[in-house]
C-alpha positions as CSV (number, residue, x, y, z in Angstrom):
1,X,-55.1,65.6,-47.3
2,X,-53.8,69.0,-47.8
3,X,-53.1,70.3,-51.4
4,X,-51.5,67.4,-52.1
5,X,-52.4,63.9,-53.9
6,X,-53.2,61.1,-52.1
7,X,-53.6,57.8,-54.2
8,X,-55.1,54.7,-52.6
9,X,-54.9,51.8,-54.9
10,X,-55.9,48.4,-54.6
11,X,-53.8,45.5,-55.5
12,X,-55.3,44.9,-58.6
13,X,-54.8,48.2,-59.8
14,X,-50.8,49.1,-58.4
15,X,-49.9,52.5,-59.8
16,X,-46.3,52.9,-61.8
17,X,-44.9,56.9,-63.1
18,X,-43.3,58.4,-60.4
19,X,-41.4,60.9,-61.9
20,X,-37.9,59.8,-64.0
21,X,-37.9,56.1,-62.4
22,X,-40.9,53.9,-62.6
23,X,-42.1,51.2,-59.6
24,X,-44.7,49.4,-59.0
25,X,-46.3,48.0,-55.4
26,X,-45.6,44.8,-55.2
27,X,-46.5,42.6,-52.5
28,X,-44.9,41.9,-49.1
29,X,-43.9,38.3,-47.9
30,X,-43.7,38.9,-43.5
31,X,-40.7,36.4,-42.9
32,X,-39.3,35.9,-46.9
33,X,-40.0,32.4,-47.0
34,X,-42.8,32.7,-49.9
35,X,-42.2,33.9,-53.4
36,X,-43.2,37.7,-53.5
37,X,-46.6,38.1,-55.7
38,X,-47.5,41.8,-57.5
39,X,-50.8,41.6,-55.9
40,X,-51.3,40.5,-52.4
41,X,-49.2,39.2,-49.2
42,X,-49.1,36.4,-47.4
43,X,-51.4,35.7,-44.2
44,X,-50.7,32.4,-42.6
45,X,-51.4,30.3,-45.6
46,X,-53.7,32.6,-47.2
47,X,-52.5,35.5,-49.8
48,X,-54.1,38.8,-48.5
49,X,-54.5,42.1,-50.9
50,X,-52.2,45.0,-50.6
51,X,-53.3,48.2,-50.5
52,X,-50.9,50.9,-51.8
53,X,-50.5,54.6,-51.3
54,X,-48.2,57.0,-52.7
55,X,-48.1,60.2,-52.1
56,X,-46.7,63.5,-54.2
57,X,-46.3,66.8,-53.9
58,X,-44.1,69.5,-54.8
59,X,-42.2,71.4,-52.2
60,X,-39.5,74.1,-53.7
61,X,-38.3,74.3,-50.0
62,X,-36.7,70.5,-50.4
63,X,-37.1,69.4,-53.8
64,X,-36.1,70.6,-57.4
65,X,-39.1,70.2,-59.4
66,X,-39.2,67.5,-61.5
67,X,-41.9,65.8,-64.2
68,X,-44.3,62.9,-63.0
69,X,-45.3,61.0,-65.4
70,X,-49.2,59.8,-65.8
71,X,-50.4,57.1,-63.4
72,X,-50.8,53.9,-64.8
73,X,-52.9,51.2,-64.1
74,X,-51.7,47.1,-63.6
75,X,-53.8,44.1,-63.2
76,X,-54.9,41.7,-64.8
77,X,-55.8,41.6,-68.1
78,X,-53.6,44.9,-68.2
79,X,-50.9,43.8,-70.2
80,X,-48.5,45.1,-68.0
81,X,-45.9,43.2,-66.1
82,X,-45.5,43.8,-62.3
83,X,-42.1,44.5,-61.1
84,X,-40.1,45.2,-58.0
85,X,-41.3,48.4,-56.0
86,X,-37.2,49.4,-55.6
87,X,-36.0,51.0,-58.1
88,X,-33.6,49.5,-60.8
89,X,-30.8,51.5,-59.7
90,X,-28.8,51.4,-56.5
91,X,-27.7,55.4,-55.3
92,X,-24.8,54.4,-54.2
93,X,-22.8,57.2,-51.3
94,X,-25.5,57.7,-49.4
95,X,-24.7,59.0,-45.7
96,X,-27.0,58.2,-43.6
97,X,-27.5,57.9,-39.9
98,X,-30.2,56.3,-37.6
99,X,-32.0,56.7,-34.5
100,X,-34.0,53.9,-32.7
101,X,-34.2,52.5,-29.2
102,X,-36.9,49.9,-29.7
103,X,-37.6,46.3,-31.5
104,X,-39.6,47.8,-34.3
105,X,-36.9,49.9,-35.9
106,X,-34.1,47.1,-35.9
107,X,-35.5,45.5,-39.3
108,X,-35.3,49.3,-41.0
109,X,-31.6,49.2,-39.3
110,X,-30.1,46.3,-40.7
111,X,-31.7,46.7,-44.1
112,X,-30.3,50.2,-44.1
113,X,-26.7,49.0,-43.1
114,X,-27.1,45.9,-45.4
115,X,-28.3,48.6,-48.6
116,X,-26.1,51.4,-47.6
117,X,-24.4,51.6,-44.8
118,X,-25.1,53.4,-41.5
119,X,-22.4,55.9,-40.4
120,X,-23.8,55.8,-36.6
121,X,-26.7,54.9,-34.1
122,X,-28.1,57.1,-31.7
123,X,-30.2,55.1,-29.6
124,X,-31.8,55.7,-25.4
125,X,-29.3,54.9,-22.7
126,X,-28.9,51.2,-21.2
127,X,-31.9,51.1,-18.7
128,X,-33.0,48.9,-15.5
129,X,-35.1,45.9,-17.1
130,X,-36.5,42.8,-15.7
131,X,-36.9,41.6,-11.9
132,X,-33.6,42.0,-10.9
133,X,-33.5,45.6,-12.4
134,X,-30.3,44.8,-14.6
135,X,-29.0,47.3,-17.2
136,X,-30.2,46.3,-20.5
137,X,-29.3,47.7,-23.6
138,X,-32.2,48.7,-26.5
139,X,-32.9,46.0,-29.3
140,X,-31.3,48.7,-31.5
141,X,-28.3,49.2,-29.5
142,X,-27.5,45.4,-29.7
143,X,-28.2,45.1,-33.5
144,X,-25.9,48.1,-34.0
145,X,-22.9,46.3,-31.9
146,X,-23.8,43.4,-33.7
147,X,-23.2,45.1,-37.1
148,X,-20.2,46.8,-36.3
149,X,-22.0,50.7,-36.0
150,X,-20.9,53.1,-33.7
151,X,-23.6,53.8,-31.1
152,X,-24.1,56.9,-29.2
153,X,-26.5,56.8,-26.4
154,X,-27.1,60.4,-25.4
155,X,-29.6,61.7,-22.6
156,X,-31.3,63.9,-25.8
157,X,-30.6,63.8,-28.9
158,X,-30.8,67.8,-28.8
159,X,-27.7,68.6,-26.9
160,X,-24.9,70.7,-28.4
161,X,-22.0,68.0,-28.1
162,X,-24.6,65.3,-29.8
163,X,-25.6,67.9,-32.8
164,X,-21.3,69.0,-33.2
165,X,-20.9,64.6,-33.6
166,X,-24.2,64.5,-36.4
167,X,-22.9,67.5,-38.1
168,X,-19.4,66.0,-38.7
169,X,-20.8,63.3,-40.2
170,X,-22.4,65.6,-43.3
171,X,-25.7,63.4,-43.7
172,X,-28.1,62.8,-46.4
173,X,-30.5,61.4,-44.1
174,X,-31.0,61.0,-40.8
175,X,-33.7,57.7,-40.5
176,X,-35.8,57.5,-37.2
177,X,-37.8,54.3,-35.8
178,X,-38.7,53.6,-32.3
179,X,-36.6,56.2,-31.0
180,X,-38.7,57.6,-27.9
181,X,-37.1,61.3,-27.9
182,X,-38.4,64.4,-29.7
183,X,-36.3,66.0,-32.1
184,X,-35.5,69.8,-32.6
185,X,-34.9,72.3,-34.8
186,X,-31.1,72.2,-34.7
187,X,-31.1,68.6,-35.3
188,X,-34.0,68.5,-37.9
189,X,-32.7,70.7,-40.3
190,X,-28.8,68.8,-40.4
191,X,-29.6,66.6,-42.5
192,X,-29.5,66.9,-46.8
193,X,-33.0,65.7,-47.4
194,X,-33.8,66.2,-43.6
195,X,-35.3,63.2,-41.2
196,X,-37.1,60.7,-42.2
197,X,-39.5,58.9,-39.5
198,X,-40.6,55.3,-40.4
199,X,-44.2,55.3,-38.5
200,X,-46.5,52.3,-37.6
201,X,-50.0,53.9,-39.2
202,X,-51.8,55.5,-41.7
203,X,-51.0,59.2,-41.1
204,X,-52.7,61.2,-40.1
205,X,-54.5,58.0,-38.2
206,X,-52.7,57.5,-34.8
207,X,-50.7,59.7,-34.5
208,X,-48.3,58.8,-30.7
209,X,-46.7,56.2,-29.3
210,X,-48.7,52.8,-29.2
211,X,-50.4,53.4,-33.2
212,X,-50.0,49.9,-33.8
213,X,-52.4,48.7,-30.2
214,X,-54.8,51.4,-30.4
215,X,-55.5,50.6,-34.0
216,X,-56.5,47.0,-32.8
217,X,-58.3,48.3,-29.7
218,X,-60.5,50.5,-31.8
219,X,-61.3,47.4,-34.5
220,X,-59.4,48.4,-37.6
221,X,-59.1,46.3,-40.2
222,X,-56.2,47.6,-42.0
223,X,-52.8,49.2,-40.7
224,X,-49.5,50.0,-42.3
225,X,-46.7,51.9,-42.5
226,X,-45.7,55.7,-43.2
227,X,-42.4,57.0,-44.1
228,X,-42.1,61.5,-43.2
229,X,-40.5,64.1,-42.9
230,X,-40.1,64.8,-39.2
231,X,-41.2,68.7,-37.8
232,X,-41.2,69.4,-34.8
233,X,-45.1,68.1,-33.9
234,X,-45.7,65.1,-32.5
235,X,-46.0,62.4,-36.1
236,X,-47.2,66.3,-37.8
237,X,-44.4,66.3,-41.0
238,X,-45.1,65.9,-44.6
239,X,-46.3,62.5,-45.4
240,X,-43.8,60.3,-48.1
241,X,-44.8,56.8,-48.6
242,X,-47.7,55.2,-46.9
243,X,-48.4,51.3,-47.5
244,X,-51.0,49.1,-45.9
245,X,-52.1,45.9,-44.5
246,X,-54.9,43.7,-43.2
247,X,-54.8,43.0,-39.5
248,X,-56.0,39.6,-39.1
249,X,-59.1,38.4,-37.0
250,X,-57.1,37.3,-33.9
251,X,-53.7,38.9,-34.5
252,X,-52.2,40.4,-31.8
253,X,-50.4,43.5,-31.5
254,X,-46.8,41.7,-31.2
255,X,-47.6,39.8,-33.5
256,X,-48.8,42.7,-35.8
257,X,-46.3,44.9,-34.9
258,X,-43.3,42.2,-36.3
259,X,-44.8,42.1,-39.6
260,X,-45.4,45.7,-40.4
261,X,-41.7,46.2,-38.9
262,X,-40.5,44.0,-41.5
263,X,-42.8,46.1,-44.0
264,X,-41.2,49.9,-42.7
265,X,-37.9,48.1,-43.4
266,X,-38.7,47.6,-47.7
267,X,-40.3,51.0,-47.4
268,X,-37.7,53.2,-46.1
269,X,-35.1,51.6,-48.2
270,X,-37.6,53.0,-51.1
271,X,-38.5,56.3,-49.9
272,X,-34.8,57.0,-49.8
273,X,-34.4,55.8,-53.2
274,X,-36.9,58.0,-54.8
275,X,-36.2,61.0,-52.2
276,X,-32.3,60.8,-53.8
277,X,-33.1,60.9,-57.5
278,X,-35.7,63.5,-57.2
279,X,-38.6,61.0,-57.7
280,X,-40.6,61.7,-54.4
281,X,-42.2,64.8,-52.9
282,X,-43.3,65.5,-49.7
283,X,-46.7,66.0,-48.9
284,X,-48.2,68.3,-45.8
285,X,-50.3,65.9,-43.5
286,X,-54.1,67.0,-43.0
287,X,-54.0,68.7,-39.2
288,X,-57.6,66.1,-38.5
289,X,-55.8,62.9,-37.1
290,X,-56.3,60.5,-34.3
291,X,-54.0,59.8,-31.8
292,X,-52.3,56.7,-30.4
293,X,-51.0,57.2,-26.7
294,X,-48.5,55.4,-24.5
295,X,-49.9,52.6,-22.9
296,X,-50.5,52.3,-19.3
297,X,-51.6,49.4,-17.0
298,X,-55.3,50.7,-16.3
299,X,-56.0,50.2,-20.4
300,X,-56.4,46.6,-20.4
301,X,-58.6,46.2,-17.6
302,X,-61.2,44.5,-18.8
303,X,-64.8,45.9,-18.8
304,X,-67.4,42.6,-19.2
305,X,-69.8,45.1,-19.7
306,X,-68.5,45.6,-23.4
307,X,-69.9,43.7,-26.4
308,X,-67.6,40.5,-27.6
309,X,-65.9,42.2,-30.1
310,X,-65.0,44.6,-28.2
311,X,-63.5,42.6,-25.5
312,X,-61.7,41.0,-27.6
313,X,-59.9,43.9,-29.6
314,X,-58.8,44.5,-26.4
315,X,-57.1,41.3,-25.1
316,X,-55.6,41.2,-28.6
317,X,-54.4,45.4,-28.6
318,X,-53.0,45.0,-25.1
319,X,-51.0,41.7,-26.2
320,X,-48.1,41.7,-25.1
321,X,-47.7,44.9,-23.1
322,X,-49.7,45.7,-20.6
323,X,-52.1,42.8,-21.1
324,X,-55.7,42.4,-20.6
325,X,-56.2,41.3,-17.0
326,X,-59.5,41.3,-15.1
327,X,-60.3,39.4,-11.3
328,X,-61.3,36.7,-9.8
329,X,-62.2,36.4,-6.0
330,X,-60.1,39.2,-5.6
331,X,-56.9,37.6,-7.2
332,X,-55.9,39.2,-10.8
333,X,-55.4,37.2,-13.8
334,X,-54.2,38.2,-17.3
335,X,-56.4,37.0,-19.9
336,X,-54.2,36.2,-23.5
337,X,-56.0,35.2,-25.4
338,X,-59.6,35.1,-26.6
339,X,-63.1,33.9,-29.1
340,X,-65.9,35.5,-29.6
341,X,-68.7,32.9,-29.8
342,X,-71.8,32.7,-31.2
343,X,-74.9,32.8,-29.2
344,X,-76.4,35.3,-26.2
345,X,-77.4,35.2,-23.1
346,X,-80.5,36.9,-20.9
347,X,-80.3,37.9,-17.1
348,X,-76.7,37.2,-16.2
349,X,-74.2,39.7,-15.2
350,X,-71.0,40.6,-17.5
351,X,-67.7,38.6,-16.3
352,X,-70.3,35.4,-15.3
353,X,-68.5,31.9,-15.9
354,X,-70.9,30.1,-17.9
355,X,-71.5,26.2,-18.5
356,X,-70.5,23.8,-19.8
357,X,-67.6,23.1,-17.7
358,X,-65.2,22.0,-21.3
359,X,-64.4,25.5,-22.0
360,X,-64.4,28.9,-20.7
361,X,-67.0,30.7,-21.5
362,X,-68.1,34.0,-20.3
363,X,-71.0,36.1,-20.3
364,X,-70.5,40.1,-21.4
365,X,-72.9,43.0,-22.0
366,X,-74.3,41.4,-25.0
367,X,-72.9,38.1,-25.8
368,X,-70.5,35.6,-25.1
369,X,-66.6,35.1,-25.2
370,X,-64.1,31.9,-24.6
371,X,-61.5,32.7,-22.9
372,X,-58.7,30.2,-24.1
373,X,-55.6,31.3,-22.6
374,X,-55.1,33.1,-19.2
375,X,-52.7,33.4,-16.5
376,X,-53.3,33.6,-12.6
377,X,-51.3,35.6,-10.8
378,X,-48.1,33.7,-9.7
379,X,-48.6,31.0,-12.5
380,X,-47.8,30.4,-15.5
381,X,-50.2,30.8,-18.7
382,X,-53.1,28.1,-19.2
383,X,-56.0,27.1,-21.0
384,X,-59.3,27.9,-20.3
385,X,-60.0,24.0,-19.4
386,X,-56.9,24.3,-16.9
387,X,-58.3,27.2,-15.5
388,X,-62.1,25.7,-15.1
389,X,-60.5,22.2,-13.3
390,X,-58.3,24.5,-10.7
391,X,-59.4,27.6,-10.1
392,X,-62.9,28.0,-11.2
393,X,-64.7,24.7,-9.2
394,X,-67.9,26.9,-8.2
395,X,-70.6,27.1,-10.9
396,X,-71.5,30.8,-11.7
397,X,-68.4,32.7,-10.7
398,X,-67.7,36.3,-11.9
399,X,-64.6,37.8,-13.2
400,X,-64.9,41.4,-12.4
C-alpha cells in the first residue's frame, strides 16, 4: 500500500515499538464478560486468533517526525510479556467532537465521552421510521441525550452556520462513525490533527456504505476495523490503525456488525492516543479497492441457481436489512436463516422443496440447503418444519 508500511501480524507474533510509547495487540473480548487474552478473541465459547495491523508513515504535512523504534516480536516462548494495546498514559485535554447518525458509532461515542469527553454531537435530523412514519431520533442522537452532549442535527454538516459552531469549539479531533454525510474541505481541515473516520473494513477493501454485508456476501473470512484520516473521497484518506477479525460460519451481518462496533470503539480511543503523542503516522491508502454500496431490496433476492455457499453468504449478508426473500406460489417470504448440507442432487430445478418432509430442504444449482428459519408474508418468523406442515403440503414445490 503506497510508500508506506503495512504490517500484518498474527497473534502469535503482536508487534510492540511504535515510536516513544510502546503497545502491544492484545485481544478483543465482544461483550467484556471474558478475561482479555494477548493472543486471540473470543467466539461463542471458542478463542479465535487476532490478526493485527499497524500502519506508519511519515507525513511532514500533519506530523513532526519522530523515531520508531524496531519492531518486536511476542509469543510464546518469546520472553516477552503481553500488555494492554492503550497506552500507559492518559492525554488528558483532549477536545474532541463526534459525528454519527447510526448504531455502529454509539460504542466509539460513549467510550470517547467516558475517556475524554465529547464537546458536541453532530448527528442526521429526526426522521419518519416505522409503520406509522413517527419521527425517530438516530441511535447516536439518543446516546448523546443520554450522556448529557449537546447535539446538533444540521441538514449538512458543510453549512457556514454549522462550520462557525465547530470552529468555536477549537478541536483536536473531530471522530466520525455512521455518519451518512460527506464532509468538505472547510470542515476537514478544522480540526488539530484533522478527522478521524472509524470504518467497518480493511481499507482499501470495501470501501461505501454496507462494508460490513458485502464482505459476508462475497465469503470473506476475516473483517475488521480501520481508523483514517478523512479527504474528501469516498473512505480514500490515509489509513491509521487497521485490526481484524474472523467472521464466523453462520454469523450474520447484525450480528457481525455489533462486535466489530465494540472493536472500532478500543481502536479509536488508541489511534487518538498515539496520534496526540506523536506515536502514529498516517499512511496514503493504495487507490486499488473494492467497494461496498448501499443496500437495496433487489440484493437479497435470492437466486437458487447459485451454489450453497453462496446462497447462504447471502441470507446471512442481507441479515437484518433488507433480507433474503425469494417466492412461493406467488406470495414472498423472507428466508433468515440457513445450512448448507451435505449431499447433491441430479435433474431437479433450483428453489425445488425436497423430501423428507422433517426439514426444509432445498435443491440449488449444485447442492442442497436447509432452510431453518423463514417468514411468510403477513406472519411472523418460523421454522423450516412450521413452514413444511402449513404452507408447503404439496410434494415438489419451487421457491422462485
Amino acid at each position: 500500500m503506497g510508500n508506506g508500511r503495512l504490517r500484518s501480524t498474527p497473534a502469535a507474533s503482536l508487534a510492540v515499538g511504535v515510536g516513544r510509547d510502546e503497545s502491544v495487540a492484545s485481544g478483543f473480548v465482544p461483550d467484556g464478560s471474558a478475561p482479555r487474552q494477548s493472543n486471540g478473541c473470543w467466539f461463542g465459547t471458542h478463542q479465535v486468533p487476532v490478526v493485527a495491523h499497524e500502519v506508519r508513515h511519515y507525513d511532514p504535512r500533519v506530523f513532526s517526525a519522530c523515531s520508531a523504534s524496531p519492531a518486536v516480536s511476542v509469543g510464546p516462548g518469546s520472553g516477552i510479556q503481553a500488555k494492554s494495546e492503550r497506552l500507559p498514559h492518559r492525554l488528558p485535554g483532549l477536545r474532541i467532537a463526534f459525528a454519527g447518525s447510526g448504531a455502529f458509532g454509539v460504542p466509539a461515542l460513549r467510550r470517547l465521552a467516558e475517556t475524554y469527553g465529547v464537546l458536541t454531537v453532530v448527528s442526521q435530523p429526526d426522521r419518519p421510521a416505522g409503520r406509522g412514519l413517527h419521527l425517530a431520533a438516530p441511535p447516536a442522537k439518543e446516546a448523546s441525550q443520554e450522556l448529557g452532549i449537546p447535539v446538533i442535527q444540521p441538514r449538512t454538516i458543510n453549512a457556514p452556520s454549522v462550520l462557525d459552531q465547530l470552529r468555536a469549539l477549537d478541536l483536536d479531533f473531530f471522530v466520525v462513525a455512521a455518519f451518512g454525510q460527506f464532509l468538505r474541505a472547510p470542515v476537514l481541515t478544522l480540526p488539530k490533527y484533522g478527522c478521524v473516520n472509524i470504518h467497518a473494513s480493511l481499507l482499501p477493501k470495501y470501501r461505501g456504505a454496507a462494508p460490513v454485508a458485502w464482505a459476508i456476501i462475497r465469503g470473506e473470512r476475516e473483517a475488521g476495523i480501520t481508523t483514517f484520516v478523512l479527504d474528501e473521497g469516498m473512505d480514500t484518506g490515509p489509513l491509521l490503525l487497521q485490526k481484524a477479525l474472523p467472521i464466523g460460519p453462520d454469523e450474520t451481518a447484525g450480528e457481525l456488525g455489533a462486535r466489530l462496533a465494540v472493536l472500532g470503539s478500543d481502536l479509536i480511543v488508541e489511534t487518538l492516543e498515539k496520534m496526540a503523542a506523536g506515536a502514529l503516522m498516517p499512511q496514503p491508502q493504495s487507490e486499488e479497492g473494492t467497494l461496498a454500496p448501499k443496500l437495496h431490496r433487489e440484493d437479497g433476492r435470492i437466486r437458487w441457481e447459485w451454489e450453497p455457499r453462496r446462497i447462504h453468504d447471502l441470507v446471512r449478508g442481507t441479515h437484518p436489512w433488507p433480507g433474503a426473500h425469494t417466492a412461493l406460489r406467488d406470495k414472498p417470504v423472507k428466508v433468515r436463516r440457513t445450512r448448507v448440507v451435505a449431499g447433491e442432487v441430479a435433474g431437479v430445478a433450483g428453489g425445488t422443496v425436497l423430501p423428507p418432509r422433517d426439514r426444509l430442504l432445498v435443491a440449488t444449482g449444485s447442492g442442497i440447503i436447509e432452510i431453518l428459519e423463514l417468514q411468510p408474508a403477513g406472519c411472523r418468523p418460523i421454522s423450516g418444519r412450521e413452514f413444511l406442515n402449513g404452507y408447503c403440503r404439496v410434494p415438489g414445490e419451487r421457491f422462485v
